[in-house]
C-alpha positions as CSV (number, residue, x, y, z in Angstrom):
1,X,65.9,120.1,57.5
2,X,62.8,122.5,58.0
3,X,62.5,125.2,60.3
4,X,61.0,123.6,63.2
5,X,64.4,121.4,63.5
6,X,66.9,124.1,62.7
7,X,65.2,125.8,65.8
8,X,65.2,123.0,68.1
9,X,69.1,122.3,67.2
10,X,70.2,125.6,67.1
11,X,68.4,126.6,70.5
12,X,65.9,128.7,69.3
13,X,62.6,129.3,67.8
14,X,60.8,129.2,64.3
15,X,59.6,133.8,64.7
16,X,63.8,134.4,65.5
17,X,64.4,132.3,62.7
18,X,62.1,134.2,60.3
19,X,63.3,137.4,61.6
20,X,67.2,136.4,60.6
21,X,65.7,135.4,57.1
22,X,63.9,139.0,56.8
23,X,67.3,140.8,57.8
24,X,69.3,139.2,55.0
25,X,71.2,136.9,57.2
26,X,69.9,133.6,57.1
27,X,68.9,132.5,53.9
28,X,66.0,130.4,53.3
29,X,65.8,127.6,50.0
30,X,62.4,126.8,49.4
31,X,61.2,123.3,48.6
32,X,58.4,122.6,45.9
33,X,55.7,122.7,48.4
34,X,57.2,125.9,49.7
35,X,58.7,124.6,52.8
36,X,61.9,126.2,53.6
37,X,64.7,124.5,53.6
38,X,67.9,124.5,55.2
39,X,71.0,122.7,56.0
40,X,74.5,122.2,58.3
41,X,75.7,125.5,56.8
42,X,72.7,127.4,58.4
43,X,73.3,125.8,61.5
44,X,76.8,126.8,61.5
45,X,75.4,130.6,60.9
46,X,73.5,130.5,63.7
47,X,75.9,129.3,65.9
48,X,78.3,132.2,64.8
49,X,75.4,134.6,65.6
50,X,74.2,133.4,68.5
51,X,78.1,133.0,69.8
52,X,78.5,136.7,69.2
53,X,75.4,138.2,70.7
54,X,76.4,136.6,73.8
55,X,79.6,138.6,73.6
56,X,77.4,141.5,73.1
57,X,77.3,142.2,69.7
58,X,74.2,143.5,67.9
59,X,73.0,141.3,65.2
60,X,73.7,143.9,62.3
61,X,77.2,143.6,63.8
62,X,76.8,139.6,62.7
63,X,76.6,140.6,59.1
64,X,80.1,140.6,58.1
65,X,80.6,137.3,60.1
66,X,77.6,135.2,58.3
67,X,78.7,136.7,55.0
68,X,82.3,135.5,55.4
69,X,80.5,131.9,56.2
70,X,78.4,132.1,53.2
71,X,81.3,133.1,51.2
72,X,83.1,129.7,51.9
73,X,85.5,130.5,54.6
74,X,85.7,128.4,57.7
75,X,85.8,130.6,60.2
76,X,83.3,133.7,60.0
77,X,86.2,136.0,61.3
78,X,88.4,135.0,58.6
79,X,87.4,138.1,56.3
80,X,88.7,141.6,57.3
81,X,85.0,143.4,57.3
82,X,85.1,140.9,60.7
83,X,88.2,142.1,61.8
84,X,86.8,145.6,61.3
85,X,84.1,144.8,63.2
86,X,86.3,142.9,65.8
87,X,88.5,146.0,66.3
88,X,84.9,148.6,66.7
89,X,84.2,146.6,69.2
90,X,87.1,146.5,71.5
91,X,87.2,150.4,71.0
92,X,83.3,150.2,72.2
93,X,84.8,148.3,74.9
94,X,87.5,149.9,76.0
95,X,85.3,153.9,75.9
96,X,82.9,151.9,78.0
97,X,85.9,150.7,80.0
98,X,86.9,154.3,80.7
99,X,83.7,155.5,81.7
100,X,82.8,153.0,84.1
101,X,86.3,153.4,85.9
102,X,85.3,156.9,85.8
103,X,81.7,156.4,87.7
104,X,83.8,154.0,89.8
105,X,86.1,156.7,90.8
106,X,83.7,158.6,92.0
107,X,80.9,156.4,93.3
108,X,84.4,155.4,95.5
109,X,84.6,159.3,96.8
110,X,81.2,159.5,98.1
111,X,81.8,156.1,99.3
112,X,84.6,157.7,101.3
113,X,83.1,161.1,102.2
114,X,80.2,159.2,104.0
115,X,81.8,156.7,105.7
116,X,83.9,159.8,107.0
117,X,80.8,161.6,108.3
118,X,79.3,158.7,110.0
119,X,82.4,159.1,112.1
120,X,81.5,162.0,113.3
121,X,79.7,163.0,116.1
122,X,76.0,163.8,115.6
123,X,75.0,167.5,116.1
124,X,72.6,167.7,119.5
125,X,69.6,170.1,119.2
126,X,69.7,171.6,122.3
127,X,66.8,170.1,123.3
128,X,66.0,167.7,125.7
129,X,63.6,164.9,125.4
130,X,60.1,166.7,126.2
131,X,61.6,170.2,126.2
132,X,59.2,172.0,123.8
């Protein structure tokens, strides 16, 4: 298939495509006239990529997943560079995790501190209404 259809089937366009073949990770056969080629194994590399930017990963983080594709495995996390990169991840996570329960904590304090003032009483000036 050319690029036009591996972009309509894998849901996106021809410039991301070209961008994946510049980065190493999708690579492109050429036909005689200079047409790139590609097949179901491309589309399945794409998938994988696609499936793990959506769980946030960057697409350098794809690498070790496309590569244990192209190797001939069927799964792209059936290498351990993917498991490695599986594992960074979660401790990514789980830091992120921490912090955010953190700000949470804290966000909660103020939360509470001025919910607790609103309680009470407003100060009075002294003043009257028109007592300059």
């Amino acid at each position: 298939m050319r690029i036009g259809e591996l972009a309509d089937r894998a849901g996106t366009t021809t410039r991301t495509l070209r961008y994946y073949e510049t980065r190493g990770l999708l690579p492109a056969r050429r036909t005689e006239n200079g047409y790139r080629a590609y097949d179901e194994s491309d589309l399945k590399l794409l998938d994988e990529i696609r499936t793990l930017q959506s769980f946030g990963f960057g697409l350098e983080e794809t690498r070790p997943f496309v590569e244990c594709l192209r190797a001939g495995h069927p799964a792209g996390d059936a290498c351990p560079a993917s498991i490695a990169v599986y594992r960074a991840k979660l401790g990514e996570l789980d830091a992120l995790i921490g912090k955010l329960t953190a700000v949470r904590a804290q966000v909660g304090a103020q939360l509470a501190q001025a919910e607790a003032r609103r309680r009470e009483p407003e100060p009075r000036c002294g003043f009257g209404y028109g007592e300059w």
